[in-house]
mmCIF entry with sequence, helices, sheets and N, C-alpha, C, O atoms, coordinates in Angstrom:
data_MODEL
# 
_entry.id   MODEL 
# 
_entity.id                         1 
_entity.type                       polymer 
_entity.pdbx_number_of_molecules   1 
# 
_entity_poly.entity_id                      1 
_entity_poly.type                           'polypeptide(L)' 
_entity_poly.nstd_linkage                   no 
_entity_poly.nstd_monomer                   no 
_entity_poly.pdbx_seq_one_letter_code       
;(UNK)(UNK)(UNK)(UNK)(UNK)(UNK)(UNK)(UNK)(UNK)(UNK)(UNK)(UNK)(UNK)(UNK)(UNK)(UNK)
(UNK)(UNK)(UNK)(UNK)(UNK)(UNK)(UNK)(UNK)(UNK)(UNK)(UNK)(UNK)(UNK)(UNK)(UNK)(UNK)
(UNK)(UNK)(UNK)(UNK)(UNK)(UNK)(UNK)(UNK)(UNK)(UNK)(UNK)(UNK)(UNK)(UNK)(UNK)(UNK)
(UNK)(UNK)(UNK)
;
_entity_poly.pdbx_seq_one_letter_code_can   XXXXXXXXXXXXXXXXXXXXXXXXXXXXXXXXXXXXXXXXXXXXXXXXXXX 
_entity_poly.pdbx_strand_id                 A 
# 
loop_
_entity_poly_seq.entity_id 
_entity_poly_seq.num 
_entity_poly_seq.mon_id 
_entity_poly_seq.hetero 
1 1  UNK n 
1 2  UNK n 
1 3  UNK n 
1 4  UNK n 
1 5  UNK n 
1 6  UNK n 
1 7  UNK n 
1 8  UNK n 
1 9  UNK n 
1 10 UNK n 
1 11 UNK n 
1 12 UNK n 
1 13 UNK n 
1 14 UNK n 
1 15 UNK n 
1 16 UNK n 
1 17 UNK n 
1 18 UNK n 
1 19 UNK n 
1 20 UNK n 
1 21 UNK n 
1 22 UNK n 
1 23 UNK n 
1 24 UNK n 
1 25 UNK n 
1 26 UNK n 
1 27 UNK n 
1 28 UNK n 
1 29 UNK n 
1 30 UNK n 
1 31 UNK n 
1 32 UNK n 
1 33 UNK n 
1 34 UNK n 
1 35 UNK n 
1 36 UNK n 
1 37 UNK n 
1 38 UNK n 
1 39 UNK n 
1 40 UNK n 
1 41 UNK n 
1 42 UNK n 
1 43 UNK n 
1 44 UNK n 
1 45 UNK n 
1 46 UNK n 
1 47 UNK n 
1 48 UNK n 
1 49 UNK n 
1 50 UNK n 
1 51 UNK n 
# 
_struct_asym.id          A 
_struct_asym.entity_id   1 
# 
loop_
_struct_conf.conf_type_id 
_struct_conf.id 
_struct_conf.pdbx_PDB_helix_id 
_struct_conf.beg_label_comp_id 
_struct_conf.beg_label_asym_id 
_struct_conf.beg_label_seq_id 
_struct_conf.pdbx_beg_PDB_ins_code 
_struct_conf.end_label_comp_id 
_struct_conf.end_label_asym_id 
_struct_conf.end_label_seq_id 
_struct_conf.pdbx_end_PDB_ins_code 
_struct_conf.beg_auth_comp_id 
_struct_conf.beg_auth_asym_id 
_struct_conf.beg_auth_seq_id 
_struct_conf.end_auth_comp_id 
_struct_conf.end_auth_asym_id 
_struct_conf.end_auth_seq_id 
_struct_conf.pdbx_PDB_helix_class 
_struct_conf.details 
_struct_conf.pdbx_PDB_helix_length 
HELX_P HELX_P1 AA1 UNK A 9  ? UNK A 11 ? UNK A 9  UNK A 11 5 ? 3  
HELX_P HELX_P2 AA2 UNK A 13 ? UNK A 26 ? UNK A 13 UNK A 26 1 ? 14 
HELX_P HELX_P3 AA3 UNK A 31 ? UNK A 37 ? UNK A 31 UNK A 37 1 ? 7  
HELX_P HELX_P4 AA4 UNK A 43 ? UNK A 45 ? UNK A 43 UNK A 45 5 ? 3  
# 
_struct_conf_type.id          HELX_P 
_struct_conf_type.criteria    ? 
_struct_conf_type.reference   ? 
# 
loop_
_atom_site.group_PDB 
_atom_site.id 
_atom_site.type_symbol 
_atom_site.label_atom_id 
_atom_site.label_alt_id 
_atom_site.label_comp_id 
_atom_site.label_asym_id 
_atom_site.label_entity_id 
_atom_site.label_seq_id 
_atom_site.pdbx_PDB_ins_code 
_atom_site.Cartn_x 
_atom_site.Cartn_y 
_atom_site.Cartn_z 
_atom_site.occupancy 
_atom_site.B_iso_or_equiv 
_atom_site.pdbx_formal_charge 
_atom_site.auth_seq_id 
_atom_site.auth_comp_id 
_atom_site.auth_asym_id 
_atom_site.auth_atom_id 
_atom_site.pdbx_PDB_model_num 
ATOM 1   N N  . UNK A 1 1  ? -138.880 222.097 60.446 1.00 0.00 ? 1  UNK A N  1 
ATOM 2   C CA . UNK A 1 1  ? -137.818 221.167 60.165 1.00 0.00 ? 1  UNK A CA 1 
ATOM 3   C C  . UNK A 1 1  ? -136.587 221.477 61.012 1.00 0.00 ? 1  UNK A C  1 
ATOM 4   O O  . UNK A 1 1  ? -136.016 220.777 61.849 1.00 0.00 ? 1  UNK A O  1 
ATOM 5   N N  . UNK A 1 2  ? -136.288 222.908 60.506 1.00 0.00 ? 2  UNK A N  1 
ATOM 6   C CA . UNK A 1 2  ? -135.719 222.928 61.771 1.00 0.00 ? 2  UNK A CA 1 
ATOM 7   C C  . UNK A 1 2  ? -135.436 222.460 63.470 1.00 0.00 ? 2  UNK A C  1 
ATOM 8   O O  . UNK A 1 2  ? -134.426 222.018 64.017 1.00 0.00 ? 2  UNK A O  1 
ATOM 9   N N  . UNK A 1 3  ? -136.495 222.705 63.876 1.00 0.00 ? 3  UNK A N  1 
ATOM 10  C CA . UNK A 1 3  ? -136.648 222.479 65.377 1.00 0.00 ? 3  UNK A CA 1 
ATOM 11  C C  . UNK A 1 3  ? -136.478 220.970 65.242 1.00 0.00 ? 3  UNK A C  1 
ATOM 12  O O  . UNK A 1 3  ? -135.674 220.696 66.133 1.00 0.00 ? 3  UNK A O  1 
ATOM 13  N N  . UNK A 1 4  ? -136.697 220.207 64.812 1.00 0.00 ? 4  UNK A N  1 
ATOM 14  C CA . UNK A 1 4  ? -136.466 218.340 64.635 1.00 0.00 ? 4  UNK A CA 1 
ATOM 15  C C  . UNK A 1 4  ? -135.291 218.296 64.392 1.00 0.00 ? 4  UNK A C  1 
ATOM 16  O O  . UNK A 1 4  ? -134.648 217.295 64.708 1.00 0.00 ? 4  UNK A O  1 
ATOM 17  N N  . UNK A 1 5  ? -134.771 219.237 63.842 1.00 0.00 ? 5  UNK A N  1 
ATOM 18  C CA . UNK A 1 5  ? -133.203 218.623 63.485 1.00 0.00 ? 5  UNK A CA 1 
ATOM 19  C C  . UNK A 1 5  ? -133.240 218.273 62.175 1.00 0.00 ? 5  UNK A C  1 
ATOM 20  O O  . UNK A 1 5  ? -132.159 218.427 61.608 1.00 0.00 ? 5  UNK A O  1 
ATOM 21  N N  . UNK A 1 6  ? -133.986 217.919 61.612 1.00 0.00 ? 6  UNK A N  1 
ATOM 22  C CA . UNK A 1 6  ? -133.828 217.594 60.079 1.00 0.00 ? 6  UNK A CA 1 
ATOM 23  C C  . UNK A 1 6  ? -133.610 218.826 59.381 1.00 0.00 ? 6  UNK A C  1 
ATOM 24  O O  . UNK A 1 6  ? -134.215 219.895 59.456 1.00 0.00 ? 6  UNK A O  1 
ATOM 25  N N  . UNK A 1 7  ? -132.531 218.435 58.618 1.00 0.00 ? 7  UNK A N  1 
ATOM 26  C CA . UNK A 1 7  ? -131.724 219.587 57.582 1.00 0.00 ? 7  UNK A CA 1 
ATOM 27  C C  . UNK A 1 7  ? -131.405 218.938 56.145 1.00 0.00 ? 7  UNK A C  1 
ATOM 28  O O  . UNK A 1 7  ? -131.783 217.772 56.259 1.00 0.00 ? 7  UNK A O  1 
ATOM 29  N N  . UNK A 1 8  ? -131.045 219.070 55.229 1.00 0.00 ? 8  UNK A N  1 
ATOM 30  C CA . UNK A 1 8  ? -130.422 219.249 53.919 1.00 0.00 ? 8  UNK A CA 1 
ATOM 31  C C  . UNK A 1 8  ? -131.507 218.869 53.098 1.00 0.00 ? 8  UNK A C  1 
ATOM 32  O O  . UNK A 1 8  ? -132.557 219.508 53.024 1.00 0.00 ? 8  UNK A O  1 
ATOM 33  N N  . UNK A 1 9  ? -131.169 217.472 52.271 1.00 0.00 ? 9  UNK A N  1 
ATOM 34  C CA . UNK A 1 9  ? -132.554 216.892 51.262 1.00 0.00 ? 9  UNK A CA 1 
ATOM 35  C C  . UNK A 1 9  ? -133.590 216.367 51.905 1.00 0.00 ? 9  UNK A C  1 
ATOM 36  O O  . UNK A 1 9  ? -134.782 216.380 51.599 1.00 0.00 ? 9  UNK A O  1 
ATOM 37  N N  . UNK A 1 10 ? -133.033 215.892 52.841 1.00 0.00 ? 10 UNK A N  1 
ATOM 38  C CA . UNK A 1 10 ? -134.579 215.216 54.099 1.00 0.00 ? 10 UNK A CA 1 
ATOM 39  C C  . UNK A 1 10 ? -135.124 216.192 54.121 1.00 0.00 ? 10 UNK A C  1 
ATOM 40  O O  . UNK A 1 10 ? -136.268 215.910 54.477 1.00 0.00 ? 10 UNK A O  1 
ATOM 41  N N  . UNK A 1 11 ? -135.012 217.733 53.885 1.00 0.00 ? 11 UNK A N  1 
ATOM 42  C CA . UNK A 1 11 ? -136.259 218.688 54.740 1.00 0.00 ? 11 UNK A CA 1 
ATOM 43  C C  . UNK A 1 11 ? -136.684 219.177 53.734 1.00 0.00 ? 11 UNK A C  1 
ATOM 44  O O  . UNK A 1 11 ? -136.735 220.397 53.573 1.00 0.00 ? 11 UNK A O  1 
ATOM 45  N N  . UNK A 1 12 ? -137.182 218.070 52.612 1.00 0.00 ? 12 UNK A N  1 
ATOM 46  C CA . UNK A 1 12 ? -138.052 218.572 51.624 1.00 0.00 ? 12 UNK A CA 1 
ATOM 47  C C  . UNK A 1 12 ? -139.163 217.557 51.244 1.00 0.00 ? 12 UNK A C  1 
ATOM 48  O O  . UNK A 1 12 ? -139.015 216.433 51.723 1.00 0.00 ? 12 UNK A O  1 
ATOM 49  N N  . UNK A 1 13 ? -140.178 217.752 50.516 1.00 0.00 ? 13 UNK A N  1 
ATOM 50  C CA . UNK A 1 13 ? -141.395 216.892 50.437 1.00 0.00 ? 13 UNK A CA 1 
ATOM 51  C C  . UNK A 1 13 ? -141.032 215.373 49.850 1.00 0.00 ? 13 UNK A C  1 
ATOM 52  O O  . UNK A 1 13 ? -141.678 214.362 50.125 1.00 0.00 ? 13 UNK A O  1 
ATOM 53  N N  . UNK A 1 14 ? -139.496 215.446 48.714 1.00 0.00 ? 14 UNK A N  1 
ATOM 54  C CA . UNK A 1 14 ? -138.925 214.507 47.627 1.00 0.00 ? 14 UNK A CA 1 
ATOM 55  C C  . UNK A 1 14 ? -138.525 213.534 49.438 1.00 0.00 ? 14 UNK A C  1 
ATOM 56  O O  . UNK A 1 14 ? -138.970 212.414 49.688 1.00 0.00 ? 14 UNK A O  1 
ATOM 57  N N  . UNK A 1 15 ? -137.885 214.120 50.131 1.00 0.00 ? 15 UNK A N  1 
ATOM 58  C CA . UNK A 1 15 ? -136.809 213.996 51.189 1.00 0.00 ? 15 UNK A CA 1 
ATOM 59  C C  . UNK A 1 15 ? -137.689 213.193 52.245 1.00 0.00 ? 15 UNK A C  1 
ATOM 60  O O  . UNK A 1 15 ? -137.219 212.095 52.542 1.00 0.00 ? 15 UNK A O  1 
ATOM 61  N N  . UNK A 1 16 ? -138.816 213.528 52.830 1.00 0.00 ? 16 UNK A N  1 
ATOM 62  C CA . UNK A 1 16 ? -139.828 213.465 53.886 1.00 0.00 ? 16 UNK A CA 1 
ATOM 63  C C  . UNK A 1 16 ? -140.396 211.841 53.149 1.00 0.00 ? 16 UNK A C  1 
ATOM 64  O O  . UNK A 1 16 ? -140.371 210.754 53.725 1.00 0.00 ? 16 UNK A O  1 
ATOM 65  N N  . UNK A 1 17 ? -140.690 212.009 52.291 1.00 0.00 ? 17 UNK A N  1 
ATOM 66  C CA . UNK A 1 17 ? -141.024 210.413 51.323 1.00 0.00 ? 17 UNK A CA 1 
ATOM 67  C C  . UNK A 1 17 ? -140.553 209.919 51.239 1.00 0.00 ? 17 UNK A C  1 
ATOM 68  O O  . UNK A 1 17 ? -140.904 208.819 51.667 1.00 0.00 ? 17 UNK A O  1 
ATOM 69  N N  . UNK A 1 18 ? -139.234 210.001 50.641 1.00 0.00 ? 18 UNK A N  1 
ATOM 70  C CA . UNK A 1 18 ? -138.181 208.511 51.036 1.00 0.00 ? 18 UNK A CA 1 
ATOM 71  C C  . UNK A 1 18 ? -138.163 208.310 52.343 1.00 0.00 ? 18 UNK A C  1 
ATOM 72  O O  . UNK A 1 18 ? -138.789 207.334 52.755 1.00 0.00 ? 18 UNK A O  1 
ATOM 73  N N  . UNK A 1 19 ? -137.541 209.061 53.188 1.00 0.00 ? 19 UNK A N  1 
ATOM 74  C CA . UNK A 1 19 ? -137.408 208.197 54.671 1.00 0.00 ? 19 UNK A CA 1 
ATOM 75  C C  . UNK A 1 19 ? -138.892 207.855 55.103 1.00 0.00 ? 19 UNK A C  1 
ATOM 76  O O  . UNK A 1 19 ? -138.904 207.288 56.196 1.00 0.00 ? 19 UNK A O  1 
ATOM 77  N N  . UNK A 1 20 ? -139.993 208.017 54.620 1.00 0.00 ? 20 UNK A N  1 
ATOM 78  C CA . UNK A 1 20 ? -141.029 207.161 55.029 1.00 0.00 ? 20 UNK A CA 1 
ATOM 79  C C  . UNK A 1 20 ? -140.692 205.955 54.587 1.00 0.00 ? 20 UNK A C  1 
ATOM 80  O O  . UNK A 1 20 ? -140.520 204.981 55.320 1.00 0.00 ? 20 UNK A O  1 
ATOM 81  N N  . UNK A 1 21 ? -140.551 205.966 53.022 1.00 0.00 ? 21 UNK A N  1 
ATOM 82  C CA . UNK A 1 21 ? -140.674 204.386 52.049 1.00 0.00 ? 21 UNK A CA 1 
ATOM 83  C C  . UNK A 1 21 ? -139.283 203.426 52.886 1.00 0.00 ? 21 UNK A C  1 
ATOM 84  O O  . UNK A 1 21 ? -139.352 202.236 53.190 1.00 0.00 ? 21 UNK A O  1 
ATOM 85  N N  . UNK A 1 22 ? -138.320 204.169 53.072 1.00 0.00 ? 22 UNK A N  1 
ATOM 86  C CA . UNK A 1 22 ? -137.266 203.562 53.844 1.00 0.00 ? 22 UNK A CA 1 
ATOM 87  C C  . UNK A 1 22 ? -137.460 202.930 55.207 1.00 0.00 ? 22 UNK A C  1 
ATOM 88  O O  . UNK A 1 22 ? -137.141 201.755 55.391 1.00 0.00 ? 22 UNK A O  1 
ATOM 89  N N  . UNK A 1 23 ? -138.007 203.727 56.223 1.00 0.00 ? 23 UNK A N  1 
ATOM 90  C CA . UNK A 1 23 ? -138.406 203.475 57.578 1.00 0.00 ? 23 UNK A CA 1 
ATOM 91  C C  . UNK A 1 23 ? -139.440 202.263 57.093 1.00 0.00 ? 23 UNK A C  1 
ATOM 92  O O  . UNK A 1 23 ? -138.817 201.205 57.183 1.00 0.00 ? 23 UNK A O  1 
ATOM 93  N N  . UNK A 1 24 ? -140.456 202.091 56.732 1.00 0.00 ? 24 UNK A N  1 
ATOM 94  C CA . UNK A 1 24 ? -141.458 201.462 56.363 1.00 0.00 ? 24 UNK A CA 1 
ATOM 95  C C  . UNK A 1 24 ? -140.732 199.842 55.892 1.00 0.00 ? 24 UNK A C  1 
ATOM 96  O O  . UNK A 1 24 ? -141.179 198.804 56.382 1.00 0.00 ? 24 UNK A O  1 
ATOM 97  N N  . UNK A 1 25 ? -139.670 199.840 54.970 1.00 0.00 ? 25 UNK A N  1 
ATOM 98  C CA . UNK A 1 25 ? -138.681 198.682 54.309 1.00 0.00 ? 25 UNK A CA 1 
ATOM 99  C C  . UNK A 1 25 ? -138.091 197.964 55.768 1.00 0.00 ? 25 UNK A C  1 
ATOM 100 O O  . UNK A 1 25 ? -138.082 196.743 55.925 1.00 0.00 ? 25 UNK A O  1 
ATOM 101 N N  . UNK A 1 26 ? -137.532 199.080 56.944 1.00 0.00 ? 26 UNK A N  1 
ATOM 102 C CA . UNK A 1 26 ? -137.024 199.007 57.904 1.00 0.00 ? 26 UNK A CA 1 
ATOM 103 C C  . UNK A 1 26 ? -137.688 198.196 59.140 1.00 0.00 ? 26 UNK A C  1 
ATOM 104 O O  . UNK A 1 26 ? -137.197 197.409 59.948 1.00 0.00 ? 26 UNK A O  1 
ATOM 105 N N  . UNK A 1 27 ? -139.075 198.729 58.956 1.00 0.00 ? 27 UNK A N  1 
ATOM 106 C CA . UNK A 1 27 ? -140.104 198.182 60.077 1.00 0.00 ? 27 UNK A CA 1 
ATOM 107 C C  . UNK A 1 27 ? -140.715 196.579 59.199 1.00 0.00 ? 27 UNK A C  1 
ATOM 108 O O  . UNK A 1 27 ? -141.678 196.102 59.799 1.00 0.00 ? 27 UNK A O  1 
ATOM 109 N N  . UNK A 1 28 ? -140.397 195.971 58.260 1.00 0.00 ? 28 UNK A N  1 
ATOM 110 C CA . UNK A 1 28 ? -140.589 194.734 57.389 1.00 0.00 ? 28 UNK A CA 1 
ATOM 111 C C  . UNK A 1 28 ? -141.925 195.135 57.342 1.00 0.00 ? 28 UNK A C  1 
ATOM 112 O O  . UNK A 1 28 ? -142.749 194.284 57.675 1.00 0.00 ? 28 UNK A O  1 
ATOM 113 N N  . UNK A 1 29 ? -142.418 196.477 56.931 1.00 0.00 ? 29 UNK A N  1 
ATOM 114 C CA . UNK A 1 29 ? -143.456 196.756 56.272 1.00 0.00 ? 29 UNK A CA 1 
ATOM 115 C C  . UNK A 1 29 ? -144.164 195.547 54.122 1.00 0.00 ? 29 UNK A C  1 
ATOM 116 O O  . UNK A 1 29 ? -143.682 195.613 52.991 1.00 0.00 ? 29 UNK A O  1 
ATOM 117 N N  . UNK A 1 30 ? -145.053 194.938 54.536 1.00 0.00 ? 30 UNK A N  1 
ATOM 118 C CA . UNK A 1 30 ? -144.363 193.967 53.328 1.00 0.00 ? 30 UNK A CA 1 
ATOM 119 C C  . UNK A 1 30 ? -144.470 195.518 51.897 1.00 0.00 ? 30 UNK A C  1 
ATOM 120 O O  . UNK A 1 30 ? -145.078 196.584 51.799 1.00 0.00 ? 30 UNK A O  1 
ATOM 121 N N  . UNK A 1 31 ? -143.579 194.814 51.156 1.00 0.00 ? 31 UNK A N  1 
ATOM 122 C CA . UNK A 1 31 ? -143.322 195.767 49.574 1.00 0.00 ? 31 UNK A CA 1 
ATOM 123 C C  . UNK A 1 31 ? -144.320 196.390 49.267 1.00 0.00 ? 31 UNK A C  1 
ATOM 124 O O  . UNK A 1 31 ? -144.405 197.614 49.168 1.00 0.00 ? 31 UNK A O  1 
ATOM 125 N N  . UNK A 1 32 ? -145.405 195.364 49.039 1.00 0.00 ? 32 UNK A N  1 
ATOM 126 C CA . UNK A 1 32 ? -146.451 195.834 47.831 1.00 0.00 ? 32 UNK A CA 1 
ATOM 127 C C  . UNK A 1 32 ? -147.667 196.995 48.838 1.00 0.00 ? 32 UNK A C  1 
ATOM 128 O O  . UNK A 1 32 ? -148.290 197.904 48.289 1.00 0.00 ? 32 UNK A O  1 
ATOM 129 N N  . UNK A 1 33 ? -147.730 196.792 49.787 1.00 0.00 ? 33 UNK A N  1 
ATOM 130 C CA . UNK A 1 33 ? -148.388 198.222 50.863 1.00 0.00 ? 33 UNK A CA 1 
ATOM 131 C C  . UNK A 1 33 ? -147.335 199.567 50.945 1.00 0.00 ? 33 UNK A C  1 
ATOM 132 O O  . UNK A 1 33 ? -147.801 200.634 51.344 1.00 0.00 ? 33 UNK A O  1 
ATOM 133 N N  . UNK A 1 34 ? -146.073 199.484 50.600 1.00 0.00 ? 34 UNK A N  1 
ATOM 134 C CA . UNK A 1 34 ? -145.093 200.434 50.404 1.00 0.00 ? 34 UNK A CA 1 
ATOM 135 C C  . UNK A 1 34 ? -145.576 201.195 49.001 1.00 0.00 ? 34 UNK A C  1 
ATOM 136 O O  . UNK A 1 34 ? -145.854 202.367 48.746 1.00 0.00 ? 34 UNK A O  1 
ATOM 137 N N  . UNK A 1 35 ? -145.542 199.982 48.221 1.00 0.00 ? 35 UNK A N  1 
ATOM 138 C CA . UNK A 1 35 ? -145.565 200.091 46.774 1.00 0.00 ? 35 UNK A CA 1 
ATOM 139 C C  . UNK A 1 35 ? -147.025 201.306 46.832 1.00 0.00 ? 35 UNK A C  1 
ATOM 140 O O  . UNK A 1 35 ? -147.021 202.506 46.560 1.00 0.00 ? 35 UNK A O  1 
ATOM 141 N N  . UNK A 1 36 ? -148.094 200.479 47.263 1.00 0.00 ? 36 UNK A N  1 
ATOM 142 C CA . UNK A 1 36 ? -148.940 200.947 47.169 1.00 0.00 ? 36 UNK A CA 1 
ATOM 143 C C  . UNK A 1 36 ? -149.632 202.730 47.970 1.00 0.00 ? 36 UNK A C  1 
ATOM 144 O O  . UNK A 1 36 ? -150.635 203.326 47.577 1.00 0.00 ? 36 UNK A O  1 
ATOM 145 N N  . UNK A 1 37 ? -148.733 203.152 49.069 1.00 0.00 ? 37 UNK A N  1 
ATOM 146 C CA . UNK A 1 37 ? -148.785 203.849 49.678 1.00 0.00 ? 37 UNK A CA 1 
ATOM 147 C C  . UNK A 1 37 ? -147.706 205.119 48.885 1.00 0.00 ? 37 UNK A C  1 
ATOM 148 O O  . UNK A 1 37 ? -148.051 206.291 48.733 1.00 0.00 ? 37 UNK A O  1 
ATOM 149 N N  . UNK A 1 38 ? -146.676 204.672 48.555 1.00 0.00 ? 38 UNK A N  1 
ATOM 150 C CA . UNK A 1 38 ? -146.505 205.243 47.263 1.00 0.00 ? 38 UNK A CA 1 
ATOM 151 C C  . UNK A 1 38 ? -146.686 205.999 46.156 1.00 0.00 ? 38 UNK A C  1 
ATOM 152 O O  . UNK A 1 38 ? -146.016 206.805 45.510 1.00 0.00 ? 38 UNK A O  1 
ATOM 153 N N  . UNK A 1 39 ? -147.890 205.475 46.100 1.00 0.00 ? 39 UNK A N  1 
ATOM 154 C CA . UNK A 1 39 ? -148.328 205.564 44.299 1.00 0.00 ? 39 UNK A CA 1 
ATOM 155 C C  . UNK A 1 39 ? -147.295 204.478 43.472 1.00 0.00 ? 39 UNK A C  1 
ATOM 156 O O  . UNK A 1 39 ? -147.552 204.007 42.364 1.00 0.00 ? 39 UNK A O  1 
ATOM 157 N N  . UNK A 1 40 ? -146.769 204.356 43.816 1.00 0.00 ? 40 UNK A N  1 
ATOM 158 C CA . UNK A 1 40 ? -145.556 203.123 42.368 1.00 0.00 ? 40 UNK A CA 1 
ATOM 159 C C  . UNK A 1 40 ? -146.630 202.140 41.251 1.00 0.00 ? 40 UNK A C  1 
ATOM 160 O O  . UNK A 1 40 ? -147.256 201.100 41.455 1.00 0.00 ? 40 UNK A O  1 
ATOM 161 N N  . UNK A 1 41 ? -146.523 202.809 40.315 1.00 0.00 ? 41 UNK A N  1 
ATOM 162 C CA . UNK A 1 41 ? -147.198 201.760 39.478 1.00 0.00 ? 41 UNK A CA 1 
ATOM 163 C C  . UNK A 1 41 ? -146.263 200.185 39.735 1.00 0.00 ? 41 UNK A C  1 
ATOM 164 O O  . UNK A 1 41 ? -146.731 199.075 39.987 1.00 0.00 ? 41 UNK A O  1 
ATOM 165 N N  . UNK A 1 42 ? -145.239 200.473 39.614 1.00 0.00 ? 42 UNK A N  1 
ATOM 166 C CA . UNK A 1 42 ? -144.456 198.870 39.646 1.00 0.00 ? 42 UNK A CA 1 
ATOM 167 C C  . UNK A 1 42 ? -143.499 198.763 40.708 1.00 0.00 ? 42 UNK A C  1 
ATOM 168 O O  . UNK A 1 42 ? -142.763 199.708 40.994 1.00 0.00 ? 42 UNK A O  1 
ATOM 169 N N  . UNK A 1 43 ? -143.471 197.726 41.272 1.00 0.00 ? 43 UNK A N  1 
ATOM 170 C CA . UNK A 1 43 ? -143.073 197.292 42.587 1.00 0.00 ? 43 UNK A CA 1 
ATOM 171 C C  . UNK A 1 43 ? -141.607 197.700 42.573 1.00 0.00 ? 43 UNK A C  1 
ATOM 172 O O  . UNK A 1 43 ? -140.981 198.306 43.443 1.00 0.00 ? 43 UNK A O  1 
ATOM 173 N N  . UNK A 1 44 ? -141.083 197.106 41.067 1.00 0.00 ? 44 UNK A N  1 
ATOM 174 C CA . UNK A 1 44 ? -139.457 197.805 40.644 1.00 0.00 ? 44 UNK A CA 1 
ATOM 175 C C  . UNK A 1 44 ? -138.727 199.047 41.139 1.00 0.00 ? 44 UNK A C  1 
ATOM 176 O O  . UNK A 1 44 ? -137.600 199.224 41.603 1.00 0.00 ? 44 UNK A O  1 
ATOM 177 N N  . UNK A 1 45 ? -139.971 200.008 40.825 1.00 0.00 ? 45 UNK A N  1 
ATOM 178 C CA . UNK A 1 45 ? -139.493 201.410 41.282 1.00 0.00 ? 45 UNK A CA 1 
ATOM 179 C C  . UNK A 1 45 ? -139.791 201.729 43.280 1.00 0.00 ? 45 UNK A C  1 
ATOM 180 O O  . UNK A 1 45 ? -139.587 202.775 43.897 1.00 0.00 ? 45 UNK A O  1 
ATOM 181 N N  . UNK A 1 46 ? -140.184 200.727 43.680 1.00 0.00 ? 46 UNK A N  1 
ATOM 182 C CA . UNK A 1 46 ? -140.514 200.953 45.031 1.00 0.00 ? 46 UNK A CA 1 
ATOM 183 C C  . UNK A 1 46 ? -139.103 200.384 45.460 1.00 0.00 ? 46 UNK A C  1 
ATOM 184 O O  . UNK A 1 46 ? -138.330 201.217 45.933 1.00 0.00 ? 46 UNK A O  1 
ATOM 185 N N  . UNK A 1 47 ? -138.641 199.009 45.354 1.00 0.00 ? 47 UNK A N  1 
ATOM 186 C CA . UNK A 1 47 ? -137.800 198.338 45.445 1.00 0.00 ? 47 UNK A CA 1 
ATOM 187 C C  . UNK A 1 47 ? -136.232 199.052 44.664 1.00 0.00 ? 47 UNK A C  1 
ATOM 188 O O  . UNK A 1 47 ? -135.208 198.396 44.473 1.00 0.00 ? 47 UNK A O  1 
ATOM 189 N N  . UNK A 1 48 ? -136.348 199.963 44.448 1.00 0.00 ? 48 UNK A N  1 
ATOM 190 C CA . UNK A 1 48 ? -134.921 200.312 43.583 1.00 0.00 ? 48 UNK A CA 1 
ATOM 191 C C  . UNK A 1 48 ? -133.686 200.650 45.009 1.00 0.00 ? 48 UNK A C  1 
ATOM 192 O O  . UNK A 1 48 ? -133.823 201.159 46.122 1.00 0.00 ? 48 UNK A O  1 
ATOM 193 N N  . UNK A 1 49 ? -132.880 200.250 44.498 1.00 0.00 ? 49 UNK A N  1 
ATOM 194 C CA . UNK A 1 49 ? -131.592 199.897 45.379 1.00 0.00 ? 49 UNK A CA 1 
ATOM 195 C C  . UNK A 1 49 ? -130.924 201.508 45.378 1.00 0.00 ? 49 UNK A C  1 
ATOM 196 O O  . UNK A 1 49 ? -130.820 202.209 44.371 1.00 0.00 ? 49 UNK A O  1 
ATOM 197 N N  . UNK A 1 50 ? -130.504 201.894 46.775 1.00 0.00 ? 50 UNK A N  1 
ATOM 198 C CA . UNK A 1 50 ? -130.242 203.040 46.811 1.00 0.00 ? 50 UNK A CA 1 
ATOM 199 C C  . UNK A 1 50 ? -128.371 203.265 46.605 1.00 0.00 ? 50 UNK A C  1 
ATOM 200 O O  . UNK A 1 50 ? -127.650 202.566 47.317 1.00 0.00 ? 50 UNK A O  1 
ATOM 201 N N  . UNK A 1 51 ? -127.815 204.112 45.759 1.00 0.00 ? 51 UNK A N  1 
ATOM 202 C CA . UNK A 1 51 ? -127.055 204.004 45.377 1.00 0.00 ? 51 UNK A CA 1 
ATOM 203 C C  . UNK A 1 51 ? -126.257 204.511 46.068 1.00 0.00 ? 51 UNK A C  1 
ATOM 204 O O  . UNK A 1 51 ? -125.068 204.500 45.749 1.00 0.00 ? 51 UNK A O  1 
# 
């Protein structure tokens, strides 16, 4: 992680998963293959608005 440059909450497994599910939202990946790549039982929690 280091050597990439990635540091703080990104350089953890919680961290490495969101910026997939994010990048993925980014590339108009559609929802429900997010959802599903995931694990998200409900699309809600894939889709939750980042605060």
């Amino acid at each position: 992680m280091r050597d990439a440059g990635v540091a703080t909450l990104a350089a953890s497994p919680k961290g490495l998963r969101h910026s997939f599910g994010v990048t993925a939202f980014q590339a108009k990946v559609p929802p429900h293959l997010v959802q599903r790549w995931l694990g998200h039982a409900s699309l809600r929690t894939t889709r939750r608005p980042i605060p």
